[in-house]
TORKOL-4160 file (C-alpha; in steps of 0.2 Angstrom, whole numbers, padded with zeros to 4 digits, m for minus):
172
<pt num="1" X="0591" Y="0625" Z="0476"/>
<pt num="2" X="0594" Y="0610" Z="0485"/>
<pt num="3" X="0582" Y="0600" Z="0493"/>
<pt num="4" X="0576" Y="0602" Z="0512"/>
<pt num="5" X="0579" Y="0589" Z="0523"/>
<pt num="6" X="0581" Y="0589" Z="0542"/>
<pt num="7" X="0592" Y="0579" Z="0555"/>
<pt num="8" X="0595" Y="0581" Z="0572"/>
<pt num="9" X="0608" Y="0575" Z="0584"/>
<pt num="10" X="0624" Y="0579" Z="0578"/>
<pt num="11" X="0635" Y="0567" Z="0587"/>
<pt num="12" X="0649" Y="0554" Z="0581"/>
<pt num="13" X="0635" Y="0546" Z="0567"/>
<pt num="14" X="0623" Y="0562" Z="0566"/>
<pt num="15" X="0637" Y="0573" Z="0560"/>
<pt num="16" X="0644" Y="0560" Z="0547"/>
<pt num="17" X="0626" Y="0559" Z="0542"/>
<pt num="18" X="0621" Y="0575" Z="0538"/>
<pt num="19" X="0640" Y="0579" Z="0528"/>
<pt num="20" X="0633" Y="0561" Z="0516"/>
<pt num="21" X="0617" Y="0571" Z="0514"/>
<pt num="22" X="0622" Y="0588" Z="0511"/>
<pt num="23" X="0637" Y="0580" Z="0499"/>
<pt num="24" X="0621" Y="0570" Z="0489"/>
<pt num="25" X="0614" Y="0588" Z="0488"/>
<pt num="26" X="0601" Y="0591" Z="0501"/>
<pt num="27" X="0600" Y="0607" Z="0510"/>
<pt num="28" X="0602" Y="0601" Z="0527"/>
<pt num="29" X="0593" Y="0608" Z="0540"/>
<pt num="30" X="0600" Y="0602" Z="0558"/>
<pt num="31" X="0599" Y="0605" Z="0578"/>
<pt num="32" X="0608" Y="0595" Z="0593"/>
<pt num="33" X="0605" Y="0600" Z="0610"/>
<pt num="34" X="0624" Y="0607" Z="0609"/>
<pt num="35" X="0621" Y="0625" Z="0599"/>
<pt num="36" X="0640" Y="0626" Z="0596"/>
<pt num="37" X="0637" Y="0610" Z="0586"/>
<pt num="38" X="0622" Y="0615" Z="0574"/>
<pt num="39" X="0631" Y="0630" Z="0571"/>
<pt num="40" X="0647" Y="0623" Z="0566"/>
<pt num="41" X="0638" Y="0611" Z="0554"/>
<pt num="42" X="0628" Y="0630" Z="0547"/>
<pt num="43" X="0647" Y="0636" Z="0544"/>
<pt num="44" X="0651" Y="0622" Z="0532"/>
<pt num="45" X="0635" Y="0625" Z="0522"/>
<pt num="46" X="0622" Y="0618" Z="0532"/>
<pt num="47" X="0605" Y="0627" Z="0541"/>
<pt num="48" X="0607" Y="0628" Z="0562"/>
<pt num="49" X="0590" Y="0628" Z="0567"/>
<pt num="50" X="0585" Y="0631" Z="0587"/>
<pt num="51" X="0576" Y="0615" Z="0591"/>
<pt num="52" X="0569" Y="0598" Z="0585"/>
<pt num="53" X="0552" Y="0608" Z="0580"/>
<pt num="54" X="0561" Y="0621" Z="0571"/>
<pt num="55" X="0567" Y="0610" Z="0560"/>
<pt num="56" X="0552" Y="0599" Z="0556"/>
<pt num="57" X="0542" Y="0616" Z="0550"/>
<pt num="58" X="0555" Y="0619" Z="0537"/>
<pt num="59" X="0557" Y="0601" Z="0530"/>
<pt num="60" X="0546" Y="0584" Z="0525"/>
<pt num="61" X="0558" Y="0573" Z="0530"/>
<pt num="62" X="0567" Y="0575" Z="0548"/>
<pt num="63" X="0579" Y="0560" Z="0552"/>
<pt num="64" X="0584" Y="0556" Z="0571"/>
<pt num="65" X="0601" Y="0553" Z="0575"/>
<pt num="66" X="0600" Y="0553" Z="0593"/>
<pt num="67" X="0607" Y="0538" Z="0607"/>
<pt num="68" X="0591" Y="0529" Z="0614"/>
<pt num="69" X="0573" Y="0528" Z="0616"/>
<pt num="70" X="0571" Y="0542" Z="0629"/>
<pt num="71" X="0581" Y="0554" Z="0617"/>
<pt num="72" X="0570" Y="0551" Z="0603"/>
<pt num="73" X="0553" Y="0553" Z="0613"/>
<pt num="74" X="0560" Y="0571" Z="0620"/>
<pt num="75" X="0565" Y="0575" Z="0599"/>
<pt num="76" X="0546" Y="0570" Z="0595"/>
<pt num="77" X="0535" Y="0576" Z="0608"/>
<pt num="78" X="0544" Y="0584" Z="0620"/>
<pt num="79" X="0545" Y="0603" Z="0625"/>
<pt num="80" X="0548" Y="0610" Z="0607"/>
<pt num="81" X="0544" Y="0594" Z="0600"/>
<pt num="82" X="0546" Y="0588" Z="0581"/>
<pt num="83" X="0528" Y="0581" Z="0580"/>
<pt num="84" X="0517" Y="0594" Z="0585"/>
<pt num="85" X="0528" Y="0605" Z="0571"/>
<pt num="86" X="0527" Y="0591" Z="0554"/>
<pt num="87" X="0511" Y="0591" Z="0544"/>
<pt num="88" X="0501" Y="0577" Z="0537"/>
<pt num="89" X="0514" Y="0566" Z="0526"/>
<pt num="90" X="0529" Y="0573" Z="0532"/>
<pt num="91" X="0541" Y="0560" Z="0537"/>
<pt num="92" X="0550" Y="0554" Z="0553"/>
<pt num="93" X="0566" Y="0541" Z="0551"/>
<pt num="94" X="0572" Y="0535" Z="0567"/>
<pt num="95" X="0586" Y="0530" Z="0567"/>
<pt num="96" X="0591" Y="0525" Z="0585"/>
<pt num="97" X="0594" Y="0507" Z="0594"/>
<pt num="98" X="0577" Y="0506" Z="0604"/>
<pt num="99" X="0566" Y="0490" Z="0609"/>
<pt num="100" X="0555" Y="0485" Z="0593"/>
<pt num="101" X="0538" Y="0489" Z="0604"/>
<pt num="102" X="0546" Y="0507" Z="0607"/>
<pt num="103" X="0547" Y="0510" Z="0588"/>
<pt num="104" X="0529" Y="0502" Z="0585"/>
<pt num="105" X="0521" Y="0516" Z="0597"/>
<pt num="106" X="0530" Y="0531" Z="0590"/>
<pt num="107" X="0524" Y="0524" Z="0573"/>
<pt num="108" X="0505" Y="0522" Z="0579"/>
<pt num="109" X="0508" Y="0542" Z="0589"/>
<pt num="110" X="0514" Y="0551" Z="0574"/>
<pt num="111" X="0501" Y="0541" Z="0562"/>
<pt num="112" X="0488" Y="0548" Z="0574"/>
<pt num="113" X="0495" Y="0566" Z="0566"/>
<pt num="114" X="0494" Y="0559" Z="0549"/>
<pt num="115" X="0515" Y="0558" Z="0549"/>
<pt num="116" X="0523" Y="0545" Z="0538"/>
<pt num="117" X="0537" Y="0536" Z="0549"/>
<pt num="118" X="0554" Y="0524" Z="0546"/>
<pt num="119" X="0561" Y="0512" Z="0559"/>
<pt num="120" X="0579" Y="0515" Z="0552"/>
<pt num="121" X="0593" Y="0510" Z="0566"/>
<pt num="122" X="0610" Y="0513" Z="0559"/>
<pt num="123" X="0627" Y="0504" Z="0560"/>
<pt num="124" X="0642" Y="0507" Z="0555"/>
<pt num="125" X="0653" Y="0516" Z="0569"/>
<pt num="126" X="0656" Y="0536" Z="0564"/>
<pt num="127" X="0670" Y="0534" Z="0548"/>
<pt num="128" X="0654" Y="0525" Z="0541"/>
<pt num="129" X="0642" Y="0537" Z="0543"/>
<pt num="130" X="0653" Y="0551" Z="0536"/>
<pt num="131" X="0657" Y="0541" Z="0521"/>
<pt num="132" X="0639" Y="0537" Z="0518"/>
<pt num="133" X="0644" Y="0519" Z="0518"/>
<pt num="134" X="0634" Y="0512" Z="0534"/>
<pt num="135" X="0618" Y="0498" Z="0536"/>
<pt num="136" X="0602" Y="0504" Z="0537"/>
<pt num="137" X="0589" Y="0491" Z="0546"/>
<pt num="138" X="0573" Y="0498" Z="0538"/>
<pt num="139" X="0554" Y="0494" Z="0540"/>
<pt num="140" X="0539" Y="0506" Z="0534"/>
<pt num="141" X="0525" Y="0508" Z="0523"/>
<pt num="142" X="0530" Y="0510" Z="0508"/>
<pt num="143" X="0524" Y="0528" Z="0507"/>
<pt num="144" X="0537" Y="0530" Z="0520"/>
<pt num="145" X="0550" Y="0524" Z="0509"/>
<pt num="146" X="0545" Y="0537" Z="0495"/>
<pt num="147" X="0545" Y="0551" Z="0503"/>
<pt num="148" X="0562" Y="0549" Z="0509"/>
<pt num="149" X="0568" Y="0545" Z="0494"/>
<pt num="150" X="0588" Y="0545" Z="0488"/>
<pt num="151" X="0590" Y="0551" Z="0506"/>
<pt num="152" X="0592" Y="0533" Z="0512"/>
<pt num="153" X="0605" Y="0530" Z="0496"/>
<pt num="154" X="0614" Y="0545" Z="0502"/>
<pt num="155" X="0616" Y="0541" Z="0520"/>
<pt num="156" X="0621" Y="0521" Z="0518"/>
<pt num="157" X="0628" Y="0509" Z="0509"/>
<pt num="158" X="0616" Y="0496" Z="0511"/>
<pt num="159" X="0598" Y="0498" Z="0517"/>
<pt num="160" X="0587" Y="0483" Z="0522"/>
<pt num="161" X="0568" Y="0482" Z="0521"/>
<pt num="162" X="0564" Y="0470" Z="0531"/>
<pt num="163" X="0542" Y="0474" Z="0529"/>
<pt num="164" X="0528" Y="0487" Z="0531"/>
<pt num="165" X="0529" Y="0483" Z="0550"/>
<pt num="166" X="0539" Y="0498" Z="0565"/>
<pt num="167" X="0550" Y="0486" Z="0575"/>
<pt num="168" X="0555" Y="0477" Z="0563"/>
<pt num="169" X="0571" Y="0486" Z="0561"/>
<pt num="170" X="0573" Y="0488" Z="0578"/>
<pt num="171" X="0571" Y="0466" Z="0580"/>
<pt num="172" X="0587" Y="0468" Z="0569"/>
């Protein structure tokens, strides 16, 4: 069986995302505020799951494909919330464009809960992301990088680690 890992959004660069990871072999496990979308994902061979909590009690790596900064806090600690469901060294890549001081604080909040956490943006436009062929701008621990390990690989063509510090991706 194929490893677990989770992803939500599925828009333009979620969707292509999680077709690079479930072609790499992951069983992925995915929700986007459009149920239509998760379950046409869970038709091609993917897991729909009802929210971003969901979805983070059934894998150790969640990845956030969502727009902005206000999207991702709502994906982590809003109503039905990916934190409150992930367990000491699960792990959380954000991928979205957010101010570098944004991705520091929801590195310090999930670190509060013991939850390892990637500042990840993503580029590439969508033809990218579904050819596993965009930049990654990375920074985290570097427990953080193991625990995602080849899922980085999968989703891009090129990742950059740019240090142990949140925001430094984002600076990018």
């Amino acid at each position: 069986m194929s490893q677990p890992i989770g992803l939500i959004g599925l828009g333009a660069m979620g969707r292509g995302v999680a077709q690079s990871l479930r072609r790499a072999g992951y069983l992925v496990h995915v929700c986007d505020v459009r149920a239509e979308a998760s379950q046409a994902f869970a038709a091609e061979g993917g897991v729909a799951c009802a929210d971003p909590a969901d979805v983070a009690g059934r894998c150790d790596v969640v990845i956030s494909v969502v727009v902005n900064a206000a999207q991702t806090e709502a994906v982590l600690f809003g109503e039905h919330g990916a934190a409150a469901a992930m367990k000491p060294g699960h792990l959380f890549v954000m991928c979205s464009t957010v101010d570098p001081n944004v991705s520091i604080a929801f590195e310090q909040r999930l670190a509060e809960r013991g939850v390892l956490y990637l500042d990840a943006p993503i580029s590439g436009g969508a033809a990218k992301a579904a050819s596993g062929q965009m930049t990654m701008m990375t920074a985290g621990r570097p427990e953080a990088y193991a625990k995602a390990g080849g899922a980085l690989a999968a989703m891009s063509a090129q990742v950059y680690k740019l240090g142990e510090r949140a925001g430094n991706g984002s600076k990018v």
